[in-house]
C-alpha positions in Angstrom: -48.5 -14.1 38.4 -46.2 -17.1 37.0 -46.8 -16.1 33.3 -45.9 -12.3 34.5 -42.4 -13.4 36.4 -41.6 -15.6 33.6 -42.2 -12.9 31.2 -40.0 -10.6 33.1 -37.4 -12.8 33.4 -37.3 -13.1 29.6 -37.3 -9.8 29.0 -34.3 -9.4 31.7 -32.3 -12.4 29.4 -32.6 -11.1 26.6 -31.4 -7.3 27.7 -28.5 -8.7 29.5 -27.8 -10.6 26.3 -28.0 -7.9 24.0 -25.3 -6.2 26.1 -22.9 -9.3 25.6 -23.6 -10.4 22.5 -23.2 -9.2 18.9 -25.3 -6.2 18.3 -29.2 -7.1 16.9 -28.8 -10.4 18.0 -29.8 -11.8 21.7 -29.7 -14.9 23.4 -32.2 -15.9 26.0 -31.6 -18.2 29.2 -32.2 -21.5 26.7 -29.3 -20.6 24.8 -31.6 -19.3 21.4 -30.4 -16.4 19.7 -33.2 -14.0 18.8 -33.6 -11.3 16.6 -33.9 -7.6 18.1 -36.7 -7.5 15.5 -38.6 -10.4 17.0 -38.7 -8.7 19.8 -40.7 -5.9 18.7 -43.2 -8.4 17.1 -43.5 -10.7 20.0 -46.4 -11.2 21.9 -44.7 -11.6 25.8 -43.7 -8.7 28.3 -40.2 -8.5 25.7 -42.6 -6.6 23.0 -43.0 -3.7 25.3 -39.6 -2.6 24.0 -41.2 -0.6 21.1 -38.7 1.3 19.9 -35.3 -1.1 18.9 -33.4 2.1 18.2 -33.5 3.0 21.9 -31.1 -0.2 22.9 -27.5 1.3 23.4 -25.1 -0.7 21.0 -22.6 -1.7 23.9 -19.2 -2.9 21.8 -16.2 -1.7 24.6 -17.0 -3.5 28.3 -16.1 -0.4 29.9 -19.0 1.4 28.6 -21.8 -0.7 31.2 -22.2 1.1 34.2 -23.8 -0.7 37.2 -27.1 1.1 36.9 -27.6 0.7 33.1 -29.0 -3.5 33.4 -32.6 -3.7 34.8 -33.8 -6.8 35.9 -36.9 -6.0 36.9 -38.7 -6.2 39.9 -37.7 -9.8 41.6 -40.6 -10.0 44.0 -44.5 -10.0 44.4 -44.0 -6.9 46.8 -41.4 -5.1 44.6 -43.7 -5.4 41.4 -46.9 -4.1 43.3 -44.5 -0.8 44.7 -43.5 -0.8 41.2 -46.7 -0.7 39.9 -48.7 1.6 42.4 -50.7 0.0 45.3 -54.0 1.4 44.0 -53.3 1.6 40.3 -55.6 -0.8 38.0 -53.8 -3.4 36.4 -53.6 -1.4 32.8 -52.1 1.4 34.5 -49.7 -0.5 36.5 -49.2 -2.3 32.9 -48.3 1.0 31.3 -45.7 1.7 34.3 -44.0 -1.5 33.9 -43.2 -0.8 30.3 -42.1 2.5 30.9 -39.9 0.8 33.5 -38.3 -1.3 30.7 -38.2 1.2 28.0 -36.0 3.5 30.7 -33.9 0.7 31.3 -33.2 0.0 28.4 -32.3 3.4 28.0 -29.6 3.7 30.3 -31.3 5.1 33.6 -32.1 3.7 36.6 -35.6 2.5 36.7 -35.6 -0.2 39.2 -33.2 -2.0 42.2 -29.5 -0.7 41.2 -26.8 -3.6 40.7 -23.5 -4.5 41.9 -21.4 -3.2 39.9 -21.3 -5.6 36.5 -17.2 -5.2 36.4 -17.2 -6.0 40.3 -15.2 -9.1 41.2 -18.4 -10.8 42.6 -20.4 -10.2 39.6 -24.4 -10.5 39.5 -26.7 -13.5 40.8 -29.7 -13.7 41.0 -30.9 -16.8 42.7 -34.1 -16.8 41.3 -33.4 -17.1 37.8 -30.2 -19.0 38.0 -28.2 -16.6 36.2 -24.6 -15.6 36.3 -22.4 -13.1 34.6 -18.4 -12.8 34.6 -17.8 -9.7 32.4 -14.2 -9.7 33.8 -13.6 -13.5 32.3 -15.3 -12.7 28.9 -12.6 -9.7 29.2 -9.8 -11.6 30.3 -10.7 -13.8 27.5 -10.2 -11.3 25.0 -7.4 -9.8 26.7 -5.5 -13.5 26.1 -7.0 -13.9 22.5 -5.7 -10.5 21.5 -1.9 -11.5 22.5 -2.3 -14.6 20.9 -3.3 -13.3 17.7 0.2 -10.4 18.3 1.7 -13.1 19.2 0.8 -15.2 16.0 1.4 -12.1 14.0 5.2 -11.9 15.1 5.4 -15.4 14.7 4.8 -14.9 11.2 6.5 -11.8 10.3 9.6 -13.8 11.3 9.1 -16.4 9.5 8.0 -14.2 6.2 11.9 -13.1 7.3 13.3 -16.5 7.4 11.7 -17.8 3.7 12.8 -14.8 2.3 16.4 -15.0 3.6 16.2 -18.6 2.2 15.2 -17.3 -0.9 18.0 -14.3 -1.3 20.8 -17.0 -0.2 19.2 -19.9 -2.9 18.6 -17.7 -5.8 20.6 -14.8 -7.9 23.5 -17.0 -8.5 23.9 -16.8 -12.2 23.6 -13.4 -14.3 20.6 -12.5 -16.0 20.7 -13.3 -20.0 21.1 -9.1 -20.1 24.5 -9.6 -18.9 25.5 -11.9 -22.3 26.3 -10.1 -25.6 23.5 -10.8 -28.0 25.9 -11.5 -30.4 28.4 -14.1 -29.0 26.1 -15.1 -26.2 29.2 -14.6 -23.9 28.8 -13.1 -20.6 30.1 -9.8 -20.3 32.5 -9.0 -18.2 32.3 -6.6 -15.0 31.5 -3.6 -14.6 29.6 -4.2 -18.0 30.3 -1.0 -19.0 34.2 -1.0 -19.1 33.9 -4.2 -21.8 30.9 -3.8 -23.7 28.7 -0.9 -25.2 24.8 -0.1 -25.0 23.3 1.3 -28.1 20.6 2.9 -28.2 18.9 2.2 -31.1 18.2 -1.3 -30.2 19.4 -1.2 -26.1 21.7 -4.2 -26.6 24.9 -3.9 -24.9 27.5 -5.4 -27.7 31.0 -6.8 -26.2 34.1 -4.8 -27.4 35.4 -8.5 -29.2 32.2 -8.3 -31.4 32.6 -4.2 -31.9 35.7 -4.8 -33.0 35.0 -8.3 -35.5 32.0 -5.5 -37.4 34.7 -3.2 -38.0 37.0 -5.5 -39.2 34.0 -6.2 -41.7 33.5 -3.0 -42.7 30.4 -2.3 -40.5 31.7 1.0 -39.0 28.8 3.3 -39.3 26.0 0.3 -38.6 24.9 -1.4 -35.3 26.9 -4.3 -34.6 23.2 -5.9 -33.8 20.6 -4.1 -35.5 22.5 -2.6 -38.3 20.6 0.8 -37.9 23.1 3.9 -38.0 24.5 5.3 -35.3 22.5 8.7 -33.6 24.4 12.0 -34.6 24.0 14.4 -31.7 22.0 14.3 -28.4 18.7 14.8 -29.6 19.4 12.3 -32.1 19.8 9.6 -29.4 16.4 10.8 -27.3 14.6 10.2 -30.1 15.9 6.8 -30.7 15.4 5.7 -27.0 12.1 7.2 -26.0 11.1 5.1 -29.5 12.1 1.8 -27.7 10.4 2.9 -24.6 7.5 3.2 -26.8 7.5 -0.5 -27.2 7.5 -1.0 -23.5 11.3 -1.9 -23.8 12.1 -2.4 -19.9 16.5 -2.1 -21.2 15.4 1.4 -22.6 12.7 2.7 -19.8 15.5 2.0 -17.2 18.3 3.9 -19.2 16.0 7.5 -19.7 15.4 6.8 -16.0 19.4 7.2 -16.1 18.9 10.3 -17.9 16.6 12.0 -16.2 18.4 11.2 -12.7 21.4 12.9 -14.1 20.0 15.6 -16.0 22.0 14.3 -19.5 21.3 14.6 -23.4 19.4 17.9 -22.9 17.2 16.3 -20.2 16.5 18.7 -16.9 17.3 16.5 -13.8 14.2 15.1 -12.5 14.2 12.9 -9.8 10.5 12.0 -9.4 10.6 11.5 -13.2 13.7 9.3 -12.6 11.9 7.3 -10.2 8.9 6.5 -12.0 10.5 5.5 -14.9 12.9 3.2 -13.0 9.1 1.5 -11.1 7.6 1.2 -14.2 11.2 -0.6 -15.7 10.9 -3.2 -12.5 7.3 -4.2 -13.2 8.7 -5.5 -16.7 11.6 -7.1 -15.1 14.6 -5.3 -15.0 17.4 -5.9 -12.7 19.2 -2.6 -13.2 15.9 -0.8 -12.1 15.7 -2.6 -9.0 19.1 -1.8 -8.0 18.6 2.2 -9.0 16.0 2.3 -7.2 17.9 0.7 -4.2 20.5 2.5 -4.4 18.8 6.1 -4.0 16.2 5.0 -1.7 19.1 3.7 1.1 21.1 6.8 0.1 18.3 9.3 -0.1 19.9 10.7 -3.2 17.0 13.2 -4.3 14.5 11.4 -2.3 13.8 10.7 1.2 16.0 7.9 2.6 14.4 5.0 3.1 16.7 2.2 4.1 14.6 -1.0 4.3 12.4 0.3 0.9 16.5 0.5 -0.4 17.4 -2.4 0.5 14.1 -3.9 -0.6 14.7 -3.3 -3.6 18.5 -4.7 -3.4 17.3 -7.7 -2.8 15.0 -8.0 -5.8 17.4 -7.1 -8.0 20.5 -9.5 -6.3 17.4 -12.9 -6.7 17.5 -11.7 -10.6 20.9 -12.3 -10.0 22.4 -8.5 -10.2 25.7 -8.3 -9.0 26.3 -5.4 -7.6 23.0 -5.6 -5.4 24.4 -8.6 -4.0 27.8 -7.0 -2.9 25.2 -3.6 -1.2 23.4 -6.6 0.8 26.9 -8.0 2.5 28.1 -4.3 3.0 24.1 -4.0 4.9 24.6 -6.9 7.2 27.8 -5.3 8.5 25.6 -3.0 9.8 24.0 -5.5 11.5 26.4 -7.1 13.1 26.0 -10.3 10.7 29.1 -11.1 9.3 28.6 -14.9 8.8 25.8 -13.2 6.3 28.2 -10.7 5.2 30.5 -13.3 3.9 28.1 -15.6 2.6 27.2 -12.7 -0.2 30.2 -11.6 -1.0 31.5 -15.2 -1.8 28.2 -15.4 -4.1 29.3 -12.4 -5.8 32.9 -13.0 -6.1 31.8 -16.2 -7.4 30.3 -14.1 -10.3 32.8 -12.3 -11.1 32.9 -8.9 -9.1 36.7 -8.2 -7.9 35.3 -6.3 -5.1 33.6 -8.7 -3.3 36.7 -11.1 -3.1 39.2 -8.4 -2.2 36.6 -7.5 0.8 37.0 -11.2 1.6 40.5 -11.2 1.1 40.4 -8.6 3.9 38.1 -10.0 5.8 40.5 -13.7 6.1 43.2 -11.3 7.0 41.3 -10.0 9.9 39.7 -13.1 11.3 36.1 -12.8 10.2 36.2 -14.9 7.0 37.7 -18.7 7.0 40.9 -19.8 5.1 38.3 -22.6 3.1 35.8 -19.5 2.3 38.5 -16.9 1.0 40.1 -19.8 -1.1 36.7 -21.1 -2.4 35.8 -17.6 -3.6 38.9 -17.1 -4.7 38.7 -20.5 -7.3 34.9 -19.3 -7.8 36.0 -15.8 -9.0 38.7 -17.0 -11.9 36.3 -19.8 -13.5 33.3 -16.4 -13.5 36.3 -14.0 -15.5 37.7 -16.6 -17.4 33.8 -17.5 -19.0 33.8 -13.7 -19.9 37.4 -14.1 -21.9 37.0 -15.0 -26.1 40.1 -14.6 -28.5 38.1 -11.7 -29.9 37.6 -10.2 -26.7 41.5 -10.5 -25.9 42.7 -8.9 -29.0 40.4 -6.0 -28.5 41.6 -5.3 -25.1 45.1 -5.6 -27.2 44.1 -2.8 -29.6 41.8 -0.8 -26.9 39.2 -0.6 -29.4 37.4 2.5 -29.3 33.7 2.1 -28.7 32.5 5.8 -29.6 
């Protein structure tokens, strides 16, 4: 009769442990984890479980109901009512598994239970066993807000590095900015003092336009000395030829096209766009800030504001200007004008006019500091005057023509 109780009781650990622990896995009163398939193969009362598909896979607590755990008969009388008073043991053998197998299933086939998710739990004296469901679930409960928790934790600081980031990087122009020829930075808005052509996608300064034609070089490319395109279609060819070669200058500029529906093209947004993503995976600026600029607009697309400004602030870390201004005008929004301030002055710095008359404004009104306007002030004349070249000066004289 030992053997038999001790036998039930192992089958009874290893059921309640199958409901607690990972699913095909059990662990009996001794702490072992055991294999649902040992189980089966195992020569005590646990192998009259013969089928392991019949154990419900219990993964939400709320699932166990109070009559679902069978511990089996915990007396010499309840076994023998179990079993049948004047059954032979074989037959009172068979009973007792088909006990087991029903508990297993879910029904009630022996003494029903406290509730498992009752404050007071299960005990059975005899077999020394306890179970706190509602600790294991508190348990989880905490663990879940901690992880949240640690999750918010490091969203925000993802959001600090990357404000570090923005504020530490950007501050000088990318080399697309200088003219290939003199190496001189442009001046802004680079298209009022230089010109892109589109044979080669090299923006040429109006100093160094005007030096080629002073050499005779009036129907060749300052830079590549290929003739200029004659017509429209002429100048399609010539830049879907660079974006052949993966040119990122020349991918971004028929993105250009395509968003405004010019030489020939039929506006196409979605065109526009993928032209401009595939122009930021090789590294352009200009991209970046298209793309920024019609995803917080919603010009053609649907507005996304933080994919916009995304973008932005790729393109102001490459050190794109204009982004940069966008990103102070954004924290307005927000009610960050220390922030505000601190982008313009890194833009004025570089030579946009509009970011220090905004902080001109801004000292007038009380949100910017007397030392900050003054600082981007001195910041802003050494950025133009690094853009100025005798050349440059005497074709500003003469307004050279750069059609």
């Amino acid at each position: 009769m030992k053997q038999k109780d001790k036998n039930n009781a192992t089958l009874h650990d290893l059921m309640v442990s199958c409901l607690t622990k990972a699913p095909g896995h059990c662990r009996d009163r001794n702490g072992r984890i055991t294999d649902v398939s040992q189980i089966v193969s195992g020569r005590s009362a646990a192998a009259r479980i013969t089928d392991v598909s019949q154990v419900k896979r219990i993964t939400d607590v709320s699932q166990i109901r109070h009559d679902s755990v069978y511990h089996g008969p915990s007396s010499t009388a309840e076994r023998r009512k179990d079993t049948g008073a004047n059954s032979s043991g074989r037959q009172g053998t068979r009973r007792r598994s088909s006990s087991a197998r029903a508990a297993v299933k879910g029904h009630a086939a022996g003494p029903r239970l406290p509730s498992l998710l009752s404050p007071a739990n299960c005990e059975d004296s005899q077999r020394r066993m306890r179970i706190r469901l509602p600790i294991a679930c508190e348990d989880m409960s905490n663990e879940a807000a901690a992880v949240a928790q640690a999750a918010v934790e490091s969203a925000d600081l993802a959001a600090r590095n990357l404000q570090e980031r923005l504020m530490a990087s950007g501050h000088e122009r990318p080399e697309g900015d200088r003219c290939p020829i003199c190496f001189d930075l442009i001046g802004l808005p680079v298209a009022k003092h230089a010109k892109m052509n589109v044979c080669c996608t090299k923006s040429i300064c109006d100093g160094c336009i005007l030096e080629a034609r002073q050499r005779g070089m009036n129907d060749r490319c300052p830079f590549c000395r290929t003739p200029p395109p004659r017509g429209d279609p002429s100048k399609l060819a010539m830049i879907q030829k660079r974006v052949g070669k993966k040119d990122a200058e020349a991918i971004n500029h028929l993105g250009d096209k395509y968003f405004h529906g010019e030489l020939g093209l039929t506006k196409d947004v979605p065109r526009a766009i993928e032209l401009w993503t595939e122009a930021t995976e090789l590294g352009s600026a200009k991209a970046h800030h298209c793309l920024g600029n019609v995803y917080y607009t919603g010009d053609g697309v649907e507005e996304d504001k933080p994919r916009g400004i995304r973008h932005w602030q790729l393109a102001a870390m490459k050190g794109h200007v204009e982004s940069r201004h966008n990103l102070g005008a954004v924290e307005i929004d927000n009610g960050h004008y220390e922030l505000t301030v601190r982008h313009w002055m890194i833009s004025a710095k570089m030579g946009l006019e509009s970011s220090l008359n905004n902080i001109k404004k801004w000292f007038k009104l009380g949100r910017a500091t007397k030392g900050q306007y003054a600082e981007a002030l001195l910041g802003y004349r050494d950025a133009v005057e690094e853009t100025k070249s005798p050349q440059r000066e005497e074709a500003k004289r003469l307004r050279v023509c750069r059609h």
